[in-house]
N, C-alpha and C positions, 0 to 999 in steps of 0.2 A: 218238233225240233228239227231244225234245218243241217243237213251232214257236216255244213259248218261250225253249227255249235255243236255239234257235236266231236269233228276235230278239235276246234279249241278245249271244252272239257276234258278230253283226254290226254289234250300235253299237260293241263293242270294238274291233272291225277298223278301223270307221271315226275312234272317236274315237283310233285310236292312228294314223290317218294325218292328221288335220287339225292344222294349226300355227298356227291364230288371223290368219293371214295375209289372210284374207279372211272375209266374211260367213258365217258359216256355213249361212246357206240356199242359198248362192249355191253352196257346197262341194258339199253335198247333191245339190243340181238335175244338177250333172257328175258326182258319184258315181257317183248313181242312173241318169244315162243311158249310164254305161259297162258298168253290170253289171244286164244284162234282166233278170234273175233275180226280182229283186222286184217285186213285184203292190202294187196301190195301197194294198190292205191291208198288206201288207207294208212301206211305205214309209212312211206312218203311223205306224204301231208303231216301227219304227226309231227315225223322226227323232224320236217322242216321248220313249222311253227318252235318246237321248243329250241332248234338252236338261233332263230331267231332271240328270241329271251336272251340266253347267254354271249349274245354276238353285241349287246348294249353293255358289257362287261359293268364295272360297278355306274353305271348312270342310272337314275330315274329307278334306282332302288324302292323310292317312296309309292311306285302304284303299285296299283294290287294284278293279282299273273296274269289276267287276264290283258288289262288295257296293254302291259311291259311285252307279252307278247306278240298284241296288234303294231305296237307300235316298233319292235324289231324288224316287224311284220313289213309294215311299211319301209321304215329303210332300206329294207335288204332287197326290196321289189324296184327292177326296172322297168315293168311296164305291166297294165292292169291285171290285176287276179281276181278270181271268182269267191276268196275269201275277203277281202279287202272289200270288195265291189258289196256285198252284203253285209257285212258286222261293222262297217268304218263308211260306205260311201261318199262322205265328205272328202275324205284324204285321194277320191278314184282322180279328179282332175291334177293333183300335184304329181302324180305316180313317177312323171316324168323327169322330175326336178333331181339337180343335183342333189347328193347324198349332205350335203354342206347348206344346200338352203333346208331340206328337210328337216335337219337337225333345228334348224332354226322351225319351222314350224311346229316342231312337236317342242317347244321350249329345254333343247337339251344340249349342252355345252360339251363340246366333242374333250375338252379337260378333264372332262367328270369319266369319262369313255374309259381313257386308259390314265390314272393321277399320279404316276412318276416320271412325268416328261424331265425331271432335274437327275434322274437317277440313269436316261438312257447313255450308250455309246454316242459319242462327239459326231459322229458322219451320220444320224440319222433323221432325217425330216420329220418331227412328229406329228405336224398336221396327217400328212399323205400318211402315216404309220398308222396312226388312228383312225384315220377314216376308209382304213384295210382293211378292217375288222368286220365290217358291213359289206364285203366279195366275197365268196366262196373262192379258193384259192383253185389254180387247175390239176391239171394229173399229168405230169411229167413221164416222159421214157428216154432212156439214155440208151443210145442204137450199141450194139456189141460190134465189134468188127466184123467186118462184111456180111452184115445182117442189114443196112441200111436199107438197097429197094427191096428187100423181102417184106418187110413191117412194113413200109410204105404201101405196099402192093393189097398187104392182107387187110391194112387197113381204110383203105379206097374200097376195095373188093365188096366188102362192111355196111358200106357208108360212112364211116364213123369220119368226120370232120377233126383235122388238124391242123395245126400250125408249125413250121420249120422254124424253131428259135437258131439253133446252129446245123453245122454241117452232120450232127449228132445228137443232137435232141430236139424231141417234137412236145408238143402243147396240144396236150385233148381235153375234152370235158371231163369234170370231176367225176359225172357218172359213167363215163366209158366203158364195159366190161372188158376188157383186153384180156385179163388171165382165160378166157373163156377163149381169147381170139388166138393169143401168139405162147410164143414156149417163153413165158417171164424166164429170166436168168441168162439165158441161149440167146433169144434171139432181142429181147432185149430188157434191161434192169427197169422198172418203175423208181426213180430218182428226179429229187424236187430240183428243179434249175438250180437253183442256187445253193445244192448241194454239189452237183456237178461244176459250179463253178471255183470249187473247194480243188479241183483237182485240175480244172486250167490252172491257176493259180502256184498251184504246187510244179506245175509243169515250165510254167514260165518262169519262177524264180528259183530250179535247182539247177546245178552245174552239171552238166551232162559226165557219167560217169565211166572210168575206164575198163571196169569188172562189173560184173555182176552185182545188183543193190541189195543189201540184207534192209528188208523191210522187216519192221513190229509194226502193226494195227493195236495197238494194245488196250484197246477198248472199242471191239471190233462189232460188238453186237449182232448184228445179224448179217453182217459182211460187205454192204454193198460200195464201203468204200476201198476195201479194199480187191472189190472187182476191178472198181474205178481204176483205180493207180496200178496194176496189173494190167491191165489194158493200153494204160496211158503209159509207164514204163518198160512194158515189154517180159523178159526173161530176167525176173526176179525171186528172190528167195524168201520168201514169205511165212511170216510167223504172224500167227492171232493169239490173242486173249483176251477174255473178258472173267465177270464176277464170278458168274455160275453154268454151272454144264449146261444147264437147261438152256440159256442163253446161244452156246455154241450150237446146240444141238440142230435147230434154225440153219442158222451157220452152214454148216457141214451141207448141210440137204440142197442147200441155195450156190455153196461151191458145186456139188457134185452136178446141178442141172446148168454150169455157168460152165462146167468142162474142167476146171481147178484141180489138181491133182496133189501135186507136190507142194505141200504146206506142212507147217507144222503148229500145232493150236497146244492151248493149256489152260487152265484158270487159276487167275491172279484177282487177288484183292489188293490195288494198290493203294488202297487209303489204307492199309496197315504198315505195307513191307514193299521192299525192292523185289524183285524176280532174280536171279545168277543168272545171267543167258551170257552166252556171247553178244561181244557190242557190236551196234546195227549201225548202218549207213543212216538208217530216212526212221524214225520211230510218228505216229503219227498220233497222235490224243483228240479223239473225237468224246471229250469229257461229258461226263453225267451235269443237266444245266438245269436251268428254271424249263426250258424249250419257251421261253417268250417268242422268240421267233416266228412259230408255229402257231401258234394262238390262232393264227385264219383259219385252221383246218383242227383246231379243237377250241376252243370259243369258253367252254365250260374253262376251262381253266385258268381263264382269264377271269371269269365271276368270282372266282375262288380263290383266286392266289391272294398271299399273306405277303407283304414283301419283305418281310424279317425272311425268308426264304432263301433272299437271295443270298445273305454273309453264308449261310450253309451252306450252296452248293461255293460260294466262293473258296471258302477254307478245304472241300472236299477239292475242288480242282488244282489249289496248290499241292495239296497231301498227293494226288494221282499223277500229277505235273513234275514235280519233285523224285518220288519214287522211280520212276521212269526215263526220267535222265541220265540213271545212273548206269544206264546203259545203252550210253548214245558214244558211239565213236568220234575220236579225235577229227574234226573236221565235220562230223556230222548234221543230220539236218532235224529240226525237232518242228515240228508241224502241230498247231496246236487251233483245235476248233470247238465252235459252239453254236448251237441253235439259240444262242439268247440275245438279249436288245441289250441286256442291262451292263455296263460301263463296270461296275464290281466283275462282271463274270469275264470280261473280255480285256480290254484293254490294263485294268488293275492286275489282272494276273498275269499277264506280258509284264509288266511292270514290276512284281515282282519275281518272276523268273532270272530275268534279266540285274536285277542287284543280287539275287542267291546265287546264280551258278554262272558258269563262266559261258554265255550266251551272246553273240552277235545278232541283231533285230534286222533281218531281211528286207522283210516287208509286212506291213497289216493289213487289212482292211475289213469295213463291214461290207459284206453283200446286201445289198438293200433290196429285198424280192418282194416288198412291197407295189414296187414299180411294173412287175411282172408278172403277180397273181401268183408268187411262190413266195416260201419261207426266207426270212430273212434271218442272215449266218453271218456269223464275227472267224477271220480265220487269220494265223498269222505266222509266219514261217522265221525260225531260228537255228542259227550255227552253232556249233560248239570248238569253240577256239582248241 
């Protein structure tokens, strides 16, 4: 048996023991430490072929794991491989072909890819959305103040290959080590483009303020937006919350290497109850989503989603939406985000914020990070009369 088949029968094995239950890197990582056998090469190859598989999201369900593999296989390949070239070499001359004609020769209808094209947000392309699915998205870094030519420097020094999207954020390969290279947090955040585009956004559509900004993050998870807007606003008074300590706990360790000092954190479940705080200038709801968005950079969960899903995070996002207004200042600004596609989690929930409470609609938009091998974000800023 050729190391070929024998990578393909081990994503078999694997993907016939995973049940979507958890991350599937996370799967992986216990997999791979229970069974020595595989070399780092080895372990590569693997876990590329299976998320091949789950990067055909529900299409071509009908073959058996093997062919549904190869033929992820294929798509996902811009130019010849040594698996391909042996288990498939009829498909070695197409390798080249757009991801659009391939589809067409492997008889599979990019509809079938992702099937709620009627259910997404209004601004976004579903051709180019779906056929995103088949890129490995890249690996973002958002530069800290005056950390710019330091990272540039460390990472030339490297070799490691970038790209300057703005005067602040670089584009590296997905497999980059950086935490290995630079002080992540310090000297600079790993953050998806188009998550940082979350915070141009917030930048250019707020009113510049005459005191100091009482910022909430109020579902602040692991922080890094509210690096963001500390950075981008300056000398702010900042409050976090999220579900559970364990959550914060992240948090804290990611302020303390970002220099963060003067904070104050708590845990809030705001699909129960409101929090009593003093009212804030800027509250920001980076809500619990489907993460459709994301699906480039987790693929499996695109195999698996149920879309009866989404009314649930919908109704979770008005109850967390809701809750948290109630302590937004006269005049204030309520910032509301999602890593999701779907038109229920984004734009319906502006929709109804906006008839429940006394809200002016700033601005919306989808960030479309399709177009730039990043996550794709619904984000939309509102006033409180």
């Amino acid at each position: 048996m050729s190391r070929y088949h024998s990578y393909l029968n081990s994503a078999i094995a694997i993907l016939d023991e995973y049940s979507g239950d958890e991350p599937f890197s996370s799967f992986l990582k216990k997999y791979f430490s229970a069974n020595k056998k595989f070399g780092s090469r080895d372990r590569k190859q693997v876990a590329h072929l299976c998320y091949c598989y789950f990067r055909l999201g529900k299409s071509a369900l009908h073959l058996p794991t093997e062919e549904r593999i190869l033929t992820g296989l294929f798509l996902c390949s811009k130019e010849n491989n040594e698996i391909l070239a042996t288990l498939k070499p009829e498909w070695s001359y197409k390798i080249t072909e757009s991801t659009e004609e391939k589809l067409k020769d492997v008889c599979i209808n990019i509809a079938a890819v992702f099937p709620w094209m009627e259910e997404l947000s209004r601004e976004i392309d579903y051709t180019a959305f779906s056929l995103s699915f088949f890129v490995q998205p890249d690996l973002f870094l958002r530069l800290r103040p005056g950390k710019k030519d330091t990272v540039k420097q460390k990472l030339s020094n490297e070799g490691i290959p970038f790209l300057v999207l703005s005067d602040n954020c670089l584009a590296l390969p997905n497999t980059a080590k950086v935490d290995e290279l630079l002080e992540l947090d310090r000297d600079a955040v790993v953050q998806d483009f188009s998550s940082q585009q979350t915070g141009l956004f917030l930048q250019s559509n707020i009113q510049p303020q005459k005191s100091k900004i009482s910022v909430w993050d109020c579902c602040a998870a692991s922080g890094g937006k509210s690096i963001m807007v500390k950075d981008m606003l300056g000398d702010i008074e900042l409050t976090v919350s999220d579900v559970r300590d364990s959550i914060l706990a992240n948090l804290k360790k990611r302020f303390a290497s970002a220099g963060i000092k003067n904070y104050k954190s708590f845990v809030a479940d705001l699909t129960t109850s409101s929090s009593d705080l003093s009212p804030f200038n800027l509250i920001i709801c980076d809500a619990p989503c489907s993460g459709s968005g994301t699906w480039g950079r987790t693929p499996e969960q695109l195999y698996y989603f149920d879309i009866e899903e989404v009314n649930k995070y919908a109704a979770l996002q008005k109850k967390i939406a809701g809750n948290a207004l109630k302590n937004l200042k006269k005049g204030g600004y309520f910032l509301y985000i999602t890593c999701s596609v779907f038109r229920k989690e984004n734009e319906e929930v502006v929709d109804y914020l906006l008839q429940n409470f006394s809200l002016n609609l700033i601005s919306m938009r989808t960030i479309a990070g399709y177009a730039d091998k990043a996550d794709t974000m619904f984000v939309a800023l509102m006033q409180y009369n």
